[in-house]
Each structure stands twice: as structure tokens, then as C-alpha cells.
VOBA-1610 file (N, C-alpha, C; in pm, whole numbers, padded with zeros to 5 digits, always signed):
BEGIN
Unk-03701+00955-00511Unk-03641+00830-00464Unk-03525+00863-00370Unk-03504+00806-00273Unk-03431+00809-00159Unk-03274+00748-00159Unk-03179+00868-00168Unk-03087+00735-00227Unk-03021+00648-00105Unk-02974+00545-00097Unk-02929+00460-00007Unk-02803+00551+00099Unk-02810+00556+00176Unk-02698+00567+00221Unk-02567+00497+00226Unk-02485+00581+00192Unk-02315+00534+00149Unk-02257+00399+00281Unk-02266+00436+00355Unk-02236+00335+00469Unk-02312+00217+00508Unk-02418+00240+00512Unk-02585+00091+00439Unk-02490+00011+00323Unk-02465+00138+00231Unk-02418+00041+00072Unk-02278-00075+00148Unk-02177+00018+00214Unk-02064-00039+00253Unk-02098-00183+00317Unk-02177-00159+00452Unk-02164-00262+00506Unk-02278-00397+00433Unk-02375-00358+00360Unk-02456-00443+00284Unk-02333-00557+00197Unk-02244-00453+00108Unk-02189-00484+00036Unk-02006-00597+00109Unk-02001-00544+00195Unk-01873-00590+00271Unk-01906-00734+00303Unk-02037-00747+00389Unk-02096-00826+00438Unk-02146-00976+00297Unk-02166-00919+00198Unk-02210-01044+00093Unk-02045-01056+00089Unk-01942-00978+00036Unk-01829-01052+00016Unk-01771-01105+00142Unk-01766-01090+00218Unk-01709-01163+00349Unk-01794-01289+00381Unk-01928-01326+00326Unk-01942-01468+00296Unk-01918-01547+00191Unk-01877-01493+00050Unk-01897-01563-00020Unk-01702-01556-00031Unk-01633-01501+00069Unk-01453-01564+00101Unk-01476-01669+00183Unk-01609-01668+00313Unk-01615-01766+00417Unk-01654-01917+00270Unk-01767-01891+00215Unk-01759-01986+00116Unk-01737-02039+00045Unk-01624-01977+00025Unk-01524-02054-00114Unk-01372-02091-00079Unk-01401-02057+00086Unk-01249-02069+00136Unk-01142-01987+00116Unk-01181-01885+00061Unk-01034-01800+00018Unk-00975-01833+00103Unk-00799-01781+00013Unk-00719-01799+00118Unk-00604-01679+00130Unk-00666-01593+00050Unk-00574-01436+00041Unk-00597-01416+00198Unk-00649-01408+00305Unk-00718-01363+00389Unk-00703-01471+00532Unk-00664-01438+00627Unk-00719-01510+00757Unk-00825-01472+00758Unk-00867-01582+00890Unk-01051-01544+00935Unk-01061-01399+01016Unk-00967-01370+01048Unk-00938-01268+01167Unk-00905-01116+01082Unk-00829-01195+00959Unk-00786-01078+00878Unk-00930-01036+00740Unk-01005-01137+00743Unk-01135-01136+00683Unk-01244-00996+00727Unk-01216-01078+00868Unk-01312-00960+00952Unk-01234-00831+00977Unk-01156-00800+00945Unk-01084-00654+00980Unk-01066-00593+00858Unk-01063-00659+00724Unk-01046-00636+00547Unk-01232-00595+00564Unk-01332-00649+00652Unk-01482-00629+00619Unk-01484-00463+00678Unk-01397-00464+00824Unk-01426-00323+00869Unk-01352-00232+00776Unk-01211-00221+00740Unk-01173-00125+00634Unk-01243-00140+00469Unk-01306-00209+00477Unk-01392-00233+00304Unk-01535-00124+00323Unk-01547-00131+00482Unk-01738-00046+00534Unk-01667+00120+00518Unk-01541+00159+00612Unk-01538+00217+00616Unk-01483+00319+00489Unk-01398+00252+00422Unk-01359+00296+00292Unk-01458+00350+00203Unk-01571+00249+00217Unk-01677+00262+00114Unk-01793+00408+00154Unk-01789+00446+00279Unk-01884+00537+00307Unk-01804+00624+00370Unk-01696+00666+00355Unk-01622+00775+00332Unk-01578+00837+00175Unk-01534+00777+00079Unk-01482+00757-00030Unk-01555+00684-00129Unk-01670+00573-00131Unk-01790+00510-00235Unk-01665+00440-00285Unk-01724+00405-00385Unk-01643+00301-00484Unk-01533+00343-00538Unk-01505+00457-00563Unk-01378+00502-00597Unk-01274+00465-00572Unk-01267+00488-00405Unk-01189+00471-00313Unk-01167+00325-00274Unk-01279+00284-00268Unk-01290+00130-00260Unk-01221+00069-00331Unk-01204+00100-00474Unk-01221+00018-00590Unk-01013+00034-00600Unk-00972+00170-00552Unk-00813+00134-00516Unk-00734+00038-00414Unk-00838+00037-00311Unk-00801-00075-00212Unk-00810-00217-00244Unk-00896-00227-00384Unk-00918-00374-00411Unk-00848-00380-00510Unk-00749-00318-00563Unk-00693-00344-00671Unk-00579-00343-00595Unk-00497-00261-00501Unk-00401-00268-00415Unk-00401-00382-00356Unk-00509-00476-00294Unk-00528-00599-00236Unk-00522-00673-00337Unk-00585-00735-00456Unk-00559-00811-00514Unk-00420-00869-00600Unk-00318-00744-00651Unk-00245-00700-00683Unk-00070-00750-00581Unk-00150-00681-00495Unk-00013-00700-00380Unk-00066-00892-00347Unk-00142-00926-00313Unk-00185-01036-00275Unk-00116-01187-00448Unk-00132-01093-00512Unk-00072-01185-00631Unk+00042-01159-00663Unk+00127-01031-00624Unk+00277-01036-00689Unk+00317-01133-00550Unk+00269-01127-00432Unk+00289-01210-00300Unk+00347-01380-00310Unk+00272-01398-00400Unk+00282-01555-00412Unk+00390-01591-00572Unk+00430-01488-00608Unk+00509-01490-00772Unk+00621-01546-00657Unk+00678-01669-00728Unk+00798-01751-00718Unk+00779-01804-00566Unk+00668-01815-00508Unk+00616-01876-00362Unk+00748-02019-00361Unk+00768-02110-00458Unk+00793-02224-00421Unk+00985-02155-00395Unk+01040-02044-00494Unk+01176-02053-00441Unk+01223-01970-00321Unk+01086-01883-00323Unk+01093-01800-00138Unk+01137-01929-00052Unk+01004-01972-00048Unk+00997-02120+00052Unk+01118-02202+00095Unk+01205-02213-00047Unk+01305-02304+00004Unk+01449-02224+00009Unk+01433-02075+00016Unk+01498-02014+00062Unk+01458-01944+00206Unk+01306-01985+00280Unk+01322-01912+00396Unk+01255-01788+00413Unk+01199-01731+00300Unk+01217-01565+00310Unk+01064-01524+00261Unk+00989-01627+00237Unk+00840-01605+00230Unk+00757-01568+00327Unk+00680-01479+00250Unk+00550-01467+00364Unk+00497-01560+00435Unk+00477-01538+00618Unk+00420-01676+00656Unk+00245-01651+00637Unk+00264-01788+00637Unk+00098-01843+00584Unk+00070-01802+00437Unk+00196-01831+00406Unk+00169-01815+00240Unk+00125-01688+00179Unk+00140-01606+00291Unk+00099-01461+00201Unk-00039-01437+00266Unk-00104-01530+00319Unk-00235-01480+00353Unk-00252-01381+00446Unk-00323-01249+00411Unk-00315-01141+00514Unk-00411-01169+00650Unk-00332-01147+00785Unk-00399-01141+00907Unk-00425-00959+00940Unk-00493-00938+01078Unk-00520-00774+01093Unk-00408-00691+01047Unk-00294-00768+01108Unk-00143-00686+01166Unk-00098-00638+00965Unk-00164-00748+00886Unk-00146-00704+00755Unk-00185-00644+00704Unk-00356-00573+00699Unk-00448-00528+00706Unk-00390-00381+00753Unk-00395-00369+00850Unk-00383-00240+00937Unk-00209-00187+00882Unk-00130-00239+00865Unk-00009-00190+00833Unk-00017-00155+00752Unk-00089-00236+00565Unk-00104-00186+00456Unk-00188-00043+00447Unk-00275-00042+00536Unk-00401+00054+00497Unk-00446+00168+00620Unk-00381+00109+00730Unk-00395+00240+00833Unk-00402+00405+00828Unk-00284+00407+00691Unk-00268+00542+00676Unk-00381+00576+00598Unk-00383+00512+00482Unk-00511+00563+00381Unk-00660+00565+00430Unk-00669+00481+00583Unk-00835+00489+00587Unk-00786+00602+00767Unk-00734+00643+00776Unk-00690+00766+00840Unk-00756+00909+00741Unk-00687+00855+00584Unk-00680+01008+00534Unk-00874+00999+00525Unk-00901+00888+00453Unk-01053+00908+00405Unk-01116+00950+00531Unk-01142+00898+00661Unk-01185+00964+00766Unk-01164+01095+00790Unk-01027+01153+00770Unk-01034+01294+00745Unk-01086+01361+00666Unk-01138+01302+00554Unk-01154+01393+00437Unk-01330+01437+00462Unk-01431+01406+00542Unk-01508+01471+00563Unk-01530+01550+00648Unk-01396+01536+00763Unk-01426+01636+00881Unk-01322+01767+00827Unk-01247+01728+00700Unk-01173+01864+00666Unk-01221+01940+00550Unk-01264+01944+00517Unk-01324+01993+00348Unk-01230+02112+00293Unk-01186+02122+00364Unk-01086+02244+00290Unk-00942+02148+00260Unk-00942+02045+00315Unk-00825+01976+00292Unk-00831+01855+00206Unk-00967+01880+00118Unk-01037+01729+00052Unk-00918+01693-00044Unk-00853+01774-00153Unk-00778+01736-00268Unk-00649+01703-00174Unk-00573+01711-00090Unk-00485+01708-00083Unk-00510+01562+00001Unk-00560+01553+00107Unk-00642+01388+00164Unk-00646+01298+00047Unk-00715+01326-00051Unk-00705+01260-00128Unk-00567+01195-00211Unk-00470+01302-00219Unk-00357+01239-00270Unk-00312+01191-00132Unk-00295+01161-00060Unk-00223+01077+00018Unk-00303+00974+00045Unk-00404+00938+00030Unk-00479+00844+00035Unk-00435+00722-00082Unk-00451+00838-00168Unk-00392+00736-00294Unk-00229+00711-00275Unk-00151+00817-00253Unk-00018+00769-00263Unk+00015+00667-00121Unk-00048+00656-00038Unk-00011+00583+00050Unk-00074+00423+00039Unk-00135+00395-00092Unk-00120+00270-00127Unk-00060+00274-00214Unk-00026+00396-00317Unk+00100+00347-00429Unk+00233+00281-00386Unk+00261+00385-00251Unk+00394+00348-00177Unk+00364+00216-00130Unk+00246+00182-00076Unk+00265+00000-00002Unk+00293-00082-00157Unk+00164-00018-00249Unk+00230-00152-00373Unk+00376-00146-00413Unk+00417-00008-00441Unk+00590+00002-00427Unk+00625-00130-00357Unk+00639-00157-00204Unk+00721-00177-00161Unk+00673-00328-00168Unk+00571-00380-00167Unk+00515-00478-00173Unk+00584-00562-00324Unk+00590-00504-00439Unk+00614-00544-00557Unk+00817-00581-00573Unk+00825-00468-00532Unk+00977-00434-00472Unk+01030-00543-00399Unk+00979-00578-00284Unk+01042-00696-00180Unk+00982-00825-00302Unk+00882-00844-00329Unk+00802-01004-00331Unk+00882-01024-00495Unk+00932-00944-00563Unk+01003-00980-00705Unk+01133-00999-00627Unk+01203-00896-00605Unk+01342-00888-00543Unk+01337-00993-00478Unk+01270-01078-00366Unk+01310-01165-00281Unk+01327-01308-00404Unk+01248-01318-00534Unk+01197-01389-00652Unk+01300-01396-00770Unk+01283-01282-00790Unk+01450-01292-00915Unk+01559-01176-00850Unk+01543-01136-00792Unk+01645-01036-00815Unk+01754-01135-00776Unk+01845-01044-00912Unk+02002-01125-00933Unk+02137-01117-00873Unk+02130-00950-00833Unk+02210-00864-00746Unk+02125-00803-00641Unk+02137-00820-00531Unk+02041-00733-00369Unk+02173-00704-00288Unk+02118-00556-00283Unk+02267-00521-00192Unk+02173-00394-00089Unk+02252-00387+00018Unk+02171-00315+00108Unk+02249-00161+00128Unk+02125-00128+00149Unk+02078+00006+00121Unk+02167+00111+00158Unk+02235+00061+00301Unk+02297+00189+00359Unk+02449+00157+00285Unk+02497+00038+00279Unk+02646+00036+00242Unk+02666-00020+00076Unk+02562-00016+00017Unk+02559-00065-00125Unk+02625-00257-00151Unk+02626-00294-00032Unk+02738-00430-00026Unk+02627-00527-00043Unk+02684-00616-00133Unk+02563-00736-00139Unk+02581-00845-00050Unk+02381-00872-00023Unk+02359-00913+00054Unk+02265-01016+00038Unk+02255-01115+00071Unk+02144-01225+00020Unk+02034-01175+00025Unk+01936-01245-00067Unk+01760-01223-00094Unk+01699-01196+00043Unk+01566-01114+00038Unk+01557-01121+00193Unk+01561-01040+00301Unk+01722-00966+00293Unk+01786-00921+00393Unk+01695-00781+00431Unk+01667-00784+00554Unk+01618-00640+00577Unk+01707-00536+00511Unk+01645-00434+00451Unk+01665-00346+00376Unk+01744-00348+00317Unk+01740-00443+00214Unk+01811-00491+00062Unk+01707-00427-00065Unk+01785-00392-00144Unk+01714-00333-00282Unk+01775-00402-00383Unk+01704-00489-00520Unk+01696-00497-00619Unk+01683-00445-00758Unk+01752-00404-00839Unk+01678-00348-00959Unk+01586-00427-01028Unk+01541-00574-01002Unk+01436-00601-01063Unk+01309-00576-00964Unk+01315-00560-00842Unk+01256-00535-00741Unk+01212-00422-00712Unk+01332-00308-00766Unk+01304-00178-00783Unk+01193-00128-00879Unk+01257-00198-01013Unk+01188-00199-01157Unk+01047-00214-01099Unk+00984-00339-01049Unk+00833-00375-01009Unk+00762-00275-00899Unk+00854-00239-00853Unk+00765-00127-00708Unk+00779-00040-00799Unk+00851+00051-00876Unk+00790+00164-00963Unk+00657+00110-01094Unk+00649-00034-01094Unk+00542-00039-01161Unk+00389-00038-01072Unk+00426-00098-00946Unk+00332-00109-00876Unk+00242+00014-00835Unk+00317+00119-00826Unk+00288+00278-00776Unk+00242+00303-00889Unk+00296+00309-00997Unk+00245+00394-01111Unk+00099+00310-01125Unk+00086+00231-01108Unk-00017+00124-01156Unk-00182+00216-01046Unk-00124+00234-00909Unk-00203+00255-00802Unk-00236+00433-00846Unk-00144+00501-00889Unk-00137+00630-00927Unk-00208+00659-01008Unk-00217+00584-01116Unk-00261+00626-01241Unk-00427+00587-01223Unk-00455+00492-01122Unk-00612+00455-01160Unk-00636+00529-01037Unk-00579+00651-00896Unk-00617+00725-00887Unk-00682+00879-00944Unk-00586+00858-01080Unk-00605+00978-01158Unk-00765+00937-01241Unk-00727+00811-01296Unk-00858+00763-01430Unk-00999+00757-01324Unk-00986+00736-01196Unk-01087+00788-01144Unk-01116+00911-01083Unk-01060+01014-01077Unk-01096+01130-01095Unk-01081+01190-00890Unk-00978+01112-00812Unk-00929+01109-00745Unk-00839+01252-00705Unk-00795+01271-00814Unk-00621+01374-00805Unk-00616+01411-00976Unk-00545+01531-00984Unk-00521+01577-01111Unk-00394+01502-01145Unk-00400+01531-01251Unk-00239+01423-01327Unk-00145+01433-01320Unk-00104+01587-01263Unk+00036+01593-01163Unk+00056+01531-01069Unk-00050+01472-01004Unk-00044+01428-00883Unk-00005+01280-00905Unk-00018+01250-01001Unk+00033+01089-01035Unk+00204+01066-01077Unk+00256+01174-01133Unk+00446+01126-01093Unk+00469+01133-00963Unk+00416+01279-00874Unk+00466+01291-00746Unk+00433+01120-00657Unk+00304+01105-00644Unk+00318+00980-00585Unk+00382+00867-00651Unk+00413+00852-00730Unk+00533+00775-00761Unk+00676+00788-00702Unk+00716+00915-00695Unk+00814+00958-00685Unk+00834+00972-00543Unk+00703+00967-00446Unk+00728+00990-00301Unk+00714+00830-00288Unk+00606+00745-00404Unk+00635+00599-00334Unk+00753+00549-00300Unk+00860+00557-00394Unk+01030+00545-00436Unk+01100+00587-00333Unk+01055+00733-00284Unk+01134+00804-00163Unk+01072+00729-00016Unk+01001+00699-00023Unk+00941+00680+00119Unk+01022+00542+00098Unk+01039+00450+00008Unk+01011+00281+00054Unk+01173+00287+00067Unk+01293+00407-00001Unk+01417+00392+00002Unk+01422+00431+00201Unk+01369+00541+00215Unk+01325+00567+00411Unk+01310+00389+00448Unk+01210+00357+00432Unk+01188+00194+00445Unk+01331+00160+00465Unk+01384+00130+00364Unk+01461+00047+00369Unk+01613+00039+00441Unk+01624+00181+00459Unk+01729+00213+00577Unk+01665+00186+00698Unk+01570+00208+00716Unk+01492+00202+00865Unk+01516+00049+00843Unk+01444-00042+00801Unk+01505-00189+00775Unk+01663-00215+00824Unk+01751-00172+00775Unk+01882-00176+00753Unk+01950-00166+00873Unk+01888-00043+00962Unk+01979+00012+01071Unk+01899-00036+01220Unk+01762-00016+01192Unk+01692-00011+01302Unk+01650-00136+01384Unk+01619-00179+01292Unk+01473-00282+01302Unk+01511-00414+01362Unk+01671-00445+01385Unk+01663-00552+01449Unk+01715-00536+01610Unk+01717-00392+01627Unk+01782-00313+01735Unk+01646-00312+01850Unk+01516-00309+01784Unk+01416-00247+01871Unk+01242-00391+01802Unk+01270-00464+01919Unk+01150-00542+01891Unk+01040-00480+01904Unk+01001-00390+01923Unk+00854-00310+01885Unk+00827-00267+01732Unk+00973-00269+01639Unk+00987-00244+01556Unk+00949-00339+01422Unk+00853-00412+01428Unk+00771-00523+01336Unk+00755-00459+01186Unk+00756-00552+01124Unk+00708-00514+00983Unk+00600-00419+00947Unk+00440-00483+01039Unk+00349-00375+01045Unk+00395-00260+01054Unk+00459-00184+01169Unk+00509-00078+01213Unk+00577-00017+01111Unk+00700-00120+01059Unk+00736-00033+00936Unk+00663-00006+00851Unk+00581-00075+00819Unk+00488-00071+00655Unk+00408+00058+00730Unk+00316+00084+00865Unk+00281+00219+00881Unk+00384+00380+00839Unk+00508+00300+00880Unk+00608+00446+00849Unk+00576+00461+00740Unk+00641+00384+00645Unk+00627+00384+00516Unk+00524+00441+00446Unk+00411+00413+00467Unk+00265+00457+00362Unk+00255+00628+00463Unk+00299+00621+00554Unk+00301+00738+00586Unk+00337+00869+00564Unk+00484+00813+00550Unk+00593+00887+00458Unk+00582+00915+00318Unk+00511+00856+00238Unk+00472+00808+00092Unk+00363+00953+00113Unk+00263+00919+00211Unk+00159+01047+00166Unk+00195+01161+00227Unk+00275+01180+00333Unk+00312+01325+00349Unk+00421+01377+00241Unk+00476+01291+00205Unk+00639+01352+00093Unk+00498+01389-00046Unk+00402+01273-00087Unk+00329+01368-00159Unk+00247+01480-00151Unk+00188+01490-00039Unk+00079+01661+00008Unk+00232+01697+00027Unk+00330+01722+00056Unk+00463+01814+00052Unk+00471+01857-00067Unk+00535+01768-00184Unk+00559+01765-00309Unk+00426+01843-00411Unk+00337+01803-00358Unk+00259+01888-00464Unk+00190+02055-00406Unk+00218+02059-00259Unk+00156+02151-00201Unk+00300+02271-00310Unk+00430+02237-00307Unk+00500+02283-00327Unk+00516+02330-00473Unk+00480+02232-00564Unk+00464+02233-00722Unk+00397+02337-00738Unk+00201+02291-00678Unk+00078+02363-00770Unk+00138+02462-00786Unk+00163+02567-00681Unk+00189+02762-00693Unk+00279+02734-00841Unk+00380+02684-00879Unk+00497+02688-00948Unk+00380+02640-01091Unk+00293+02559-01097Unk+00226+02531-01194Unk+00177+02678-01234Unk+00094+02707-01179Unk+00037+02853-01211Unk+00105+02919-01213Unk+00206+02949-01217Unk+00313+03068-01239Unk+00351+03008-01378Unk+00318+02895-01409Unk+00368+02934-01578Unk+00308+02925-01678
//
């Protein structure tokens, strides 16, 4: 028996869910951001199969629902996602650029498969980080003070940090980390480090927020959220390239 090919499965499979969002109206999703969630869902899937897949849809569903937690007091403070959270390309491609970068690499490198792989994964731990981080913090956080001068600063503020905001982006990572590990993704060291580079990269975030970002209009959220998941998976292939030797030495 012939088995299907991985990329047949993707786009077979992309293609029934991208009608049955056209049919039920979702509204996680623009129409525009529909069709660009169908091309990173094909390509994810026949680089990486369901595995890989199956982190991007939990990263999407996930980030897409802490998104809308306390929607009505964002709103009448100003500081909500527009269109209610619904992701367009520019959302799409910022969240996931880096990770469907690494999976495309990971068949033209084979000597670099385990380590692709953790940044694949940590570079959506770091988006749910930061995703969980802003959308609570903008929601309850009680004290937000920004980043570079510790001085508080209203909900919101480019590169403001929360400890309840904080608290939720280290749940969000560990959450993305750990079901890289239970699927057989990365060994189980590899699940504090991306935590720990999600944390480091989104605190990078948030100075870049702080200092930069209203200095240089090319400098969009997308753009940051690319630094970010970027930073998230190189600080982890850093972090663990650096560990393993030290593992085996003891």
C-alpha cells in the first residue's frame, strides 16, 4: 500500500478546514488571514506531519483565546486587539515566520534536525509567552511598569511588564514546551531552556518596545513579534548547544 504523501495529506486536510471556517463564519481569522493560516497549516504539515502541526494549533487556539480574556475592559480602555483579536496575514506571518522557516530547514539540513526542531518549538513557546503576557497584563495586571526604567505605566504601554502577565507568558511557554517534549519533538532538557529563552527573548521584546518602536515606523508589531520568536529560538539552539556537552560530562 502506497502511503499518501505528507504534503497531499497537508493540503487535502488544510483545504476541508478552511471551508468548514468559510462555513461557520469563524471569526479567530480574517478571510485574508484564513488563506495564509491554509498556506502555513500545508506547509507545516508536510515538513513536520501532525506533530508539528498539532503545536501550531494549539499555539493558535490558545493565543487566539487568552486574546479575547477581559475583551470588554481592553475595549473601554483602548488597548485591544483590532478586529477583536481576529488574526489577518501580518498576524499569521509575525506569529509563525520563524517556526515555518525552521521546519523548511529541517529537511534540507539533516544534520541540524534536533536542534531545528527546538527552535521551532521554542519559537512558538516565546510567541505564547508574549501573547499570554501582554493579553492578561493588558486584563488584570494591577501594577505594569516599563521595562527599561521599572516606573509605572498604564495597561498597554509599549513595553510594560506585569507579574500577572508575566505569571501567564511563563505558563504559556511551558504549556507550548512541554507538548513539544510529550510529542517526541526535543528531549526534556530542552523544555526549561525554551522556557527560559521564551522569558529572555520577550524581556528583548520589551525593551525593543520601550526604546525603539515609536522612533522607527517600519518598526510594527509584526516586525517585533518576528524579533522576538526569533530570539526565543536562537537563545534556545544557544542554550542547549551549550548544556548537552556539560550533560555528558556528568
Amino acid at each position: 500500500m502506497v502511503a499518501t504523501p505528507p504534503w497531499l495529506v497537508g493540503i487535502l486536510l488544510n483545504t476541508a478546514l478552511a471551508g468548514l471556517g468559510l462555513l461557520s463564519r469563524q471569526t479567530l481569522l480574517t478571510l485574508a488571514g484564513l488563506l495564509h493560516a491554509w498556506l502555513l497549516g500545508v506547509l507545516i504539515w508536510g515538513t513536520l506531519g501532525w506533530r508539528g502541526y498539532l503545536v501550531v494549533i494549539v499555539y493558535f487556539l490558545v493565543g487566539s483565546a487568552v486574546t479575547r480574556v477581559g475583551m470588554a475592559q481592553k475595549q473601554a480602555a483602548g488597548i485591544a486587539e483590532k478586529r477583536q483579536g481576529a488574526r489577518g496575514p501580518e498576524n499569521v506571518w509575525g506569529s509563525a515566520l520563524t517556526g515555518a522557516v525552521c521546519a523548511l530547514l529541517i529537511p534540507l539540513l539533516p544534520k541540524g534536525h534536533d536542534l531545528l526542531l527546538v527552535a521551532f518549538v521554542a519559537s512558538f513557546s516565546t510567541k505564547l509567552f508574549d501573547t499570554c503576557a501582554s493579553e492578561v497584563g493588558k486584563a488584570y495586571g494591577q501594577r505594569t511598569f516599563l521595562i527599561t526604567t521599572l516606573q509605572p505605566v498604564p495597561r498597554g504601554t509599549e513595553g510594560a511588564v506585569s507579574l500577572e502577565g508575566t505569571l501567564a507568558g511563563f505558563l504559556g511557554a511551558a504549556l507550548i514546551a512541554g507538548l513539544g517534549w510529550e510529542l517526541g519533538l526535543m528531549a526534556a532538557i530542552a523544555v526549561p531552556i525554551c522556557i527560559l529563552a521564551a522569558f529572555l527573548a520577550n524581556l528583548v521584546e520589551s525593551v525593543v518596545g520601550a526604546t525603539l518602536q515609536e522612533r522607527y515606523t517600519w518598526l510594527s508589531n509584526e516586525v517585533v513579534n518576528g524579533i522576538n520568536t526569533t530570539t526565543g529560538a536562537l537563545l534556545a539552539v544557544l542554550m542547549l548547544t551549550v548544556t548537552a556537552p556539560l550533560l555528558r560530562l556528568t
